[in-house]
N, C-alpha and C positions, 0 to 999 in steps of 0.2 A: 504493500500500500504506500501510495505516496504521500509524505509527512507536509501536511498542509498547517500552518501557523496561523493563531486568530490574534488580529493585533488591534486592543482596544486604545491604543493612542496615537495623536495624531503624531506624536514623537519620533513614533514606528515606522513611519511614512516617510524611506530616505531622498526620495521623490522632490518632498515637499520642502522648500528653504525655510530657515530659519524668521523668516519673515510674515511666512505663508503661514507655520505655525501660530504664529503669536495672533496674526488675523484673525485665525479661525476659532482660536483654542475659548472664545466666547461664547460660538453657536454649538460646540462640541459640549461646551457644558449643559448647556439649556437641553438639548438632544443628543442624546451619548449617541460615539461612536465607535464602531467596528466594521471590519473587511477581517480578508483573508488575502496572505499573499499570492496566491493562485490567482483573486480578481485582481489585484492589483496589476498582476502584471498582463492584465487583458488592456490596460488603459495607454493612449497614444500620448505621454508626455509633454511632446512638443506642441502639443496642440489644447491649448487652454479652453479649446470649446468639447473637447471630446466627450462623448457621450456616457461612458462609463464610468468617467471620471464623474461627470454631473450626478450619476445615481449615487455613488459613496461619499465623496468627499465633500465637506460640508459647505457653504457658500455663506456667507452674511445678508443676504437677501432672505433665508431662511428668518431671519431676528424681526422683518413683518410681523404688524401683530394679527390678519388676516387672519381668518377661520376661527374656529371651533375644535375645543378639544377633541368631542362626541358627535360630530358630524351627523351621523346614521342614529342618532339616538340609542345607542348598542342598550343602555343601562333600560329604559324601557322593555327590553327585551328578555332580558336578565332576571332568571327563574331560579337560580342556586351559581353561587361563586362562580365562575369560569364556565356556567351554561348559557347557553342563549337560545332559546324559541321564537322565532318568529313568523316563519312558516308551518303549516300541518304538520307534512311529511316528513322536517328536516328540524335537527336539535345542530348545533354548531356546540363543539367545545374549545373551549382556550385550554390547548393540552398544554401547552408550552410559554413562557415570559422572556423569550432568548431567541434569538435569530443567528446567523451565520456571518451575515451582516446588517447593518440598520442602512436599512433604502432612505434616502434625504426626505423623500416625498411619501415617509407612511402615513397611514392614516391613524392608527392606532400610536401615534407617539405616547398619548399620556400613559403606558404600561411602560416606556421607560425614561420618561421624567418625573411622575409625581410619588412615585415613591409608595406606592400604594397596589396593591395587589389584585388584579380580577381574572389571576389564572386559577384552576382546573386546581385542587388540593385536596379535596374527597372525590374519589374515583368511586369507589363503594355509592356513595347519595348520588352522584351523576346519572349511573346506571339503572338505580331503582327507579329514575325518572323517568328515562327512557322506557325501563320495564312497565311500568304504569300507562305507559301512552301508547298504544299499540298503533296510533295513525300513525306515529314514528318510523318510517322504511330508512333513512338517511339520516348518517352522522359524521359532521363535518371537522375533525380535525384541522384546528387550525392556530394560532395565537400572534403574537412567535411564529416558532417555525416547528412544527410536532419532528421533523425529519434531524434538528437538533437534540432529541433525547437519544438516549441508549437505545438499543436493539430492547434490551430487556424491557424496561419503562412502556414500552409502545407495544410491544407484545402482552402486556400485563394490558394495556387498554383494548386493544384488540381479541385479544381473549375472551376477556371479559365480554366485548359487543357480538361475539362469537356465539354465547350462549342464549341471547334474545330473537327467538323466530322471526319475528317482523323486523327486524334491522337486515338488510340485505344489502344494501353499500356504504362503505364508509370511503369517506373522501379524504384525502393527506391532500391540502391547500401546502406547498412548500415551494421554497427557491433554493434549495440544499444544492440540485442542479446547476446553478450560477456561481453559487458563492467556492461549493466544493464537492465537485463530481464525485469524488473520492469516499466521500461519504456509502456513497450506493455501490462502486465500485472494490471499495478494499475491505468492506466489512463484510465475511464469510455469514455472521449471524441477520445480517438485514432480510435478506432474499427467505428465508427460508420461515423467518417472523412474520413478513408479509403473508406468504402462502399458508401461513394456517388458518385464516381466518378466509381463504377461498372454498368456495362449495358450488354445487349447483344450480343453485338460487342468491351467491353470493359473491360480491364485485367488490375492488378497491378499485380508484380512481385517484391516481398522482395529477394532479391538478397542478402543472406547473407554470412559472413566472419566469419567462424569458421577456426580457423587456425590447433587446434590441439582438441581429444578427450577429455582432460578436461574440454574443453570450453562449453562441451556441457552437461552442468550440468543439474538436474530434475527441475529446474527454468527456463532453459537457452529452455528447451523440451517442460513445462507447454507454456510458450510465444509462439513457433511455433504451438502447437496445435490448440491455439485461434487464430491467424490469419489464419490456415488452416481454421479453422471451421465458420470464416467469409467471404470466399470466397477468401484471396490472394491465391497464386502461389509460392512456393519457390524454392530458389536455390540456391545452397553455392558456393561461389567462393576462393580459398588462393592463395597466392605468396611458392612457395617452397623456407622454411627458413631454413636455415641452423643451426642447433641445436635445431630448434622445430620440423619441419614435414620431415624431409631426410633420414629417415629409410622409406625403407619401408613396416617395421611391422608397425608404427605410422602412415602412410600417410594408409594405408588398413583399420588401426582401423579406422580413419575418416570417408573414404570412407562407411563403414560397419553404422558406428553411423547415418550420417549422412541420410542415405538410410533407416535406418530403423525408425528414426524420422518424416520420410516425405520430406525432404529438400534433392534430390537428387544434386550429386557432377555436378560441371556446367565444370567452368574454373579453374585450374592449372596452375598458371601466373609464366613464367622466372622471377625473381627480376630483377626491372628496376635498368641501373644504375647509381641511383641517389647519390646525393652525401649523405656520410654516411652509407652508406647499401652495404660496401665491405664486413663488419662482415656477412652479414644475405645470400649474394652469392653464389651459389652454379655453377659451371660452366654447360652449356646446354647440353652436354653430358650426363656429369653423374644425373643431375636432368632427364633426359629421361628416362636413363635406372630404377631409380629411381623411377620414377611415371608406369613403364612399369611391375615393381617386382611389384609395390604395386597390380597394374589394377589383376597381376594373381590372387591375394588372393581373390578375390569375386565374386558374382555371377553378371550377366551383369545389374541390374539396380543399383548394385552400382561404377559401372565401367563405367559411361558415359560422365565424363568429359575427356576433354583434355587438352593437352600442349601445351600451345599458350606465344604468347610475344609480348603484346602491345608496336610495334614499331611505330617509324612516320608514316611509309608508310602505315602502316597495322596493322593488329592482322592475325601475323605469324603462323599457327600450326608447333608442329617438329613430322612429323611423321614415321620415322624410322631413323636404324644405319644398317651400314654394318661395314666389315673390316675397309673399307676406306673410305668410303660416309656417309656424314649425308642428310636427304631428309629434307626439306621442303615445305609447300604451304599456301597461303594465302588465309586465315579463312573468312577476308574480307579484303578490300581494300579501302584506299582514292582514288585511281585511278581506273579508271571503268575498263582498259583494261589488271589489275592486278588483278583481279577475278580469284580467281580459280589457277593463277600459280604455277605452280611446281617447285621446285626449287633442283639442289643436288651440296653440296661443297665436296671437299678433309675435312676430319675431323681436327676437332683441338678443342684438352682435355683442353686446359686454356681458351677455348672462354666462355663469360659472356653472348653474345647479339649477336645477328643478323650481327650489323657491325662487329662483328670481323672475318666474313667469307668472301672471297673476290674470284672474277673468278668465279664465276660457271663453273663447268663441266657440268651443263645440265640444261637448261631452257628450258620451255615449258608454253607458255602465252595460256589461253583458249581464251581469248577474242584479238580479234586483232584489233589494232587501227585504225580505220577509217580515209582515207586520208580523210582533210577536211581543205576548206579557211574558217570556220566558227569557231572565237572566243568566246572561254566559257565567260562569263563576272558577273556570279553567283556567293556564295561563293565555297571557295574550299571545295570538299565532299565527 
């Protein structure tokens, strides 16, 4: 296995002058950071716009006081420590409070600024949750980075989801892929922790973050092919960043690499907006048209993700422009009787996010709310 280094200071970074340090070593406070020398050395030095450099290494533009800690309303959702319900079908857990590296543009910063804890700590109460809720088919791994724990640790949670009939895929959200192939490559106990928890009626799904086409190195490709060839499922998801993937000749090459690796394109995420991640924004407009130039460069299976915006309510798709309208519908819904809706606003080129569109000129609910004296008294989902 190859001995891959995690270096939590900018110190570490012999890259970086002494100068560079002292700049940054402010927003490094505010938002810890980490890399790996393996991404590092993906990054083009002489080139102070490079793309990979923009994902790790911190910028002062980050120190905006823009956003929101909780974007997505996660703590609404928030049914026991590190659980979250939001949908039916689908429990999300915060397995992990650790990543491989911290991405500039996360969304989840406050689990590692505030000092305060909403990962996953009773495994045991998690499960009985799940046990209890038999709509439950999906559980979402994710935090952090679940692909940061031990082989053991993630096997003790998989196991465990092993033993509940109605759980039939569990999803690993990771960028271990990115940060360090090696990970999935030189560890003898991964591959075979994964496969115990496959069955006839049961799927794991590596859900992975390749942001741009460098990331998808002949290391970064060896990794995907052993877990294709042990039975997971993949699929890539990015946030569209603004100086990594917002061309789109670079959002196409992705798409293109991405498809031809095996790991077809999933989601194409709005940037949430959290606090700090005004640098990495790209406003909802022009990210559409955006991801819409990239979609023409390819042939349709590598053109099967969409443009979606993990809001409170939902995970919004945007699925057209006109002169004056932007369309909308909801991909899924916290609310049952928000299935499926359509939505169209008058346009507007500075909006970032959902809230910044207001009035509809056209709603169209598929599901209609059932008059009823019967109070829900479940978690919200």
């Amino acid at each position: 296995m190859n001995r891959v280094r995690y270096l939590n200071r900018l110190e570490d970074v012999r890259e970086l002058t002494p100068e560079e340090r002292e700049k940054l070593s402010s927003v490094a406070q505010w938002f810890r950071f980490r890399t790996t020398d393996y991404y590092l050395s993906l990054i083009q030095w002489d080139d102070p716009h490079d793309p990979i450099r923009r994902i790790i290494i911190p910028s002062v533009d980050e120190l905006d006081g823009w956003g929101r800690k909780d974007p997505s309303k996660e703590a609404r959702y928030t049914v026991l420590p590190g659980v979250q319900h939001k949908y039916p079908s689908t429990v999300l857990f915060l397995a992990s409070g650790e990543c491989a590296g911290y991405c500039r543009y996360c969304f989840r910063k406050r689990l590692f600024t505030d000092g305060t804890s909403e990962v996953l700590e009773d495994l045991d109460a998690a499960v009985r949750y799940v046990r209890a809720h038999p709509e439950i088919t999906n559980v979402l791994l994710t935090g952090g980075d679940p692909m940061i724990l031990s082989s053991k640790r993630l096997g003790q949670i998989l196991d465990a989801l092993a033993e509940i009939p109605h759980v039939q895929i569990v999803r690993i959200g990771t960028r271990i892929l990115s940060y360090n192939p090696y990970r999935v490559i030189g560890d003898p106990e991964l591959i075979p922790t994964l496969q115990r928890f496959l069955g006839p009626q049961r799927r794991i799904y590596i859900v992975t973050h390749f942001n741009h086409p460098r990331e998808l190195t002949n290391v970064a490709l060896l990794a995907v092919r052993k877990l294709l060839r042990a039975g997971m499922i993949l699929a890539n998801q990015t946030p569209l960043i603004r100086g990594v993937n917002d061309r789109p000749d670079v959002l196409a090459q992705l798409f293109r690499k991405l498809s031809f690796g095996g790991v077809p394109p999933y989601y194409i995420f709005q940037i949430r907006p959290a606090v700090g991640n005004r640098p990495f924004a790209v406003p909802v407009e022009e990210g559409y048209r955006i991801f819409e130039r990239a979609k023409a460069r390819v042939s349709g299976l590598a053109k099967r993700a969409r443009f979606v915006m993990s809001h409170a309510s939902g995970k919004i798709e945007v699925v057209g422009l006109t002169h004056d309208l932007i369309f909308f519908k909801y991909h899924r819904s916290a609310r049952r009787e928000d299935s499926g809706r359509f939505l169209a606003f008058k346009r507007n080129p500075d909006a970032y996010w959902f809230d910044d569109y207001s009035d509809p000129v056209f709603d169209a609910p598929v599901i209609r709310k059932k008059k009823t004296s019967a109070r829900h008294t479940g978690p919200v989902n």
